[in-house]
C-alpha positions in Angstrom: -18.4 11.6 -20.0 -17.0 8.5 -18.0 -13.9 8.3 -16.6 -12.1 5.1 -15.3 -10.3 4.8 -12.3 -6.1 4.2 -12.5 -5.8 0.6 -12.2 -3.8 1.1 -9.0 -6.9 3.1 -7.5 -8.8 0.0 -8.5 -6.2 -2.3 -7.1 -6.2 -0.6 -3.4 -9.2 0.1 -2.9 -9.7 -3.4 -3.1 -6.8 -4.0 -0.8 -8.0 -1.8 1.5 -10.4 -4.4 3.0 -7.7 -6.6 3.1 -5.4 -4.4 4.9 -8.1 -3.7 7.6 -8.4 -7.5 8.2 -4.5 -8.2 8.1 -4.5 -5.7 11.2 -7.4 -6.7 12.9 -6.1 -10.8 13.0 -2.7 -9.9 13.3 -2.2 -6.4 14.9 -1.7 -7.5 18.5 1.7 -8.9 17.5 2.5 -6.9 14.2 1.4 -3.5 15.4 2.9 -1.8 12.3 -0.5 -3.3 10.2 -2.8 -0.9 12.0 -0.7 1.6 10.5 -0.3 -0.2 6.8 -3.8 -0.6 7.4 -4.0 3.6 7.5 -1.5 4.0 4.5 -3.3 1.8 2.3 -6.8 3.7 2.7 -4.8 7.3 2.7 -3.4 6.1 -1.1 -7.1 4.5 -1.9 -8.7 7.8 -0.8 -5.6 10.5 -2.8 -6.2 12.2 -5.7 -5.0 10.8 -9.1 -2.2 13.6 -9.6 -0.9 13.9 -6.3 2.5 12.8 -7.6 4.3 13.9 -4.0 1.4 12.0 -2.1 2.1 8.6 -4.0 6.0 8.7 -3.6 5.7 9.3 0.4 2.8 6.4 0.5 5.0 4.2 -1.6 7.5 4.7 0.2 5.6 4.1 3.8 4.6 0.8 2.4 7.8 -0.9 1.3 8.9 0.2 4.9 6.1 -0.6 7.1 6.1 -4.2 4.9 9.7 -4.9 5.2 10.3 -4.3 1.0 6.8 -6.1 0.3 8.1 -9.4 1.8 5.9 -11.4 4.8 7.0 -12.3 8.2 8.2 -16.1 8.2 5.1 -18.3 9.2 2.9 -15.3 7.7 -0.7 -16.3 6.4 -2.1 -16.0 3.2 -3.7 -13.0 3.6 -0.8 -11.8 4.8 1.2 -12.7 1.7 -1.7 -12.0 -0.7 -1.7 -8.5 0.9 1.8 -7.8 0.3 2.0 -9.2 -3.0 -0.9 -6.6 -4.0 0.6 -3.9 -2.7 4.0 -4.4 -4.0 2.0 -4.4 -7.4 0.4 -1.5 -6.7 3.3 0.8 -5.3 5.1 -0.5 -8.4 2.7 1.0 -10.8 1.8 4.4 -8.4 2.5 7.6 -11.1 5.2 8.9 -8.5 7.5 11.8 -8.5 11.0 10.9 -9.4 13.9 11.7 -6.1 16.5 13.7 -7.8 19.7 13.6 -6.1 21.7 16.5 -5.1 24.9 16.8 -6.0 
């Protein structure tokens, strides 16, 4: 029996690599990407039904990346990177936040 990865596993794994290079280049004056770097393999590397997990990751990505949107005079790694993983935190199966009343 085979069973397929979510496509948003497939998609970070793959921008995993690109996170890790994103921090590398441009982590010595954008030290929050070391840490993006860290969320994106910690929501590569989480189980498929860790609903909680998702919503806290998704979360720490839209803040760390400023709502998915690149510095001015970012590169195109840069923008490629946050495009992807505004995709991906898009399509994360997340646990809805229920207000209290």
């Amino acid at each position: 029996m085979t069973t397929t990865a979510p496509q948003w596993r497939d998609q970070a794994s793959a921008l995993r690599y690109l996170a890790a290079k994103v921090a590398r280049v441009h982590g010595p004056t954008h030290p929050d990407m070391g840490t993006l770097a860290e969320v994106v393999a910690a929501l590569a590397d989480s189980r498929d039904d860790d609903r909680a997990a998702h919503t806290a990751l998704a979360a720490r990505l839209r803040d760390l990346t400023g709502g998915f949107r690149p510095w001015p005079g970012a590169c195109a790694s840069v923008h490629q990177l946050f495009q992807g993983l505004g995709a991906v935190a898009a399509s994360l199966p997340v646990t809805p936040i229920v207000e209290q009343p």
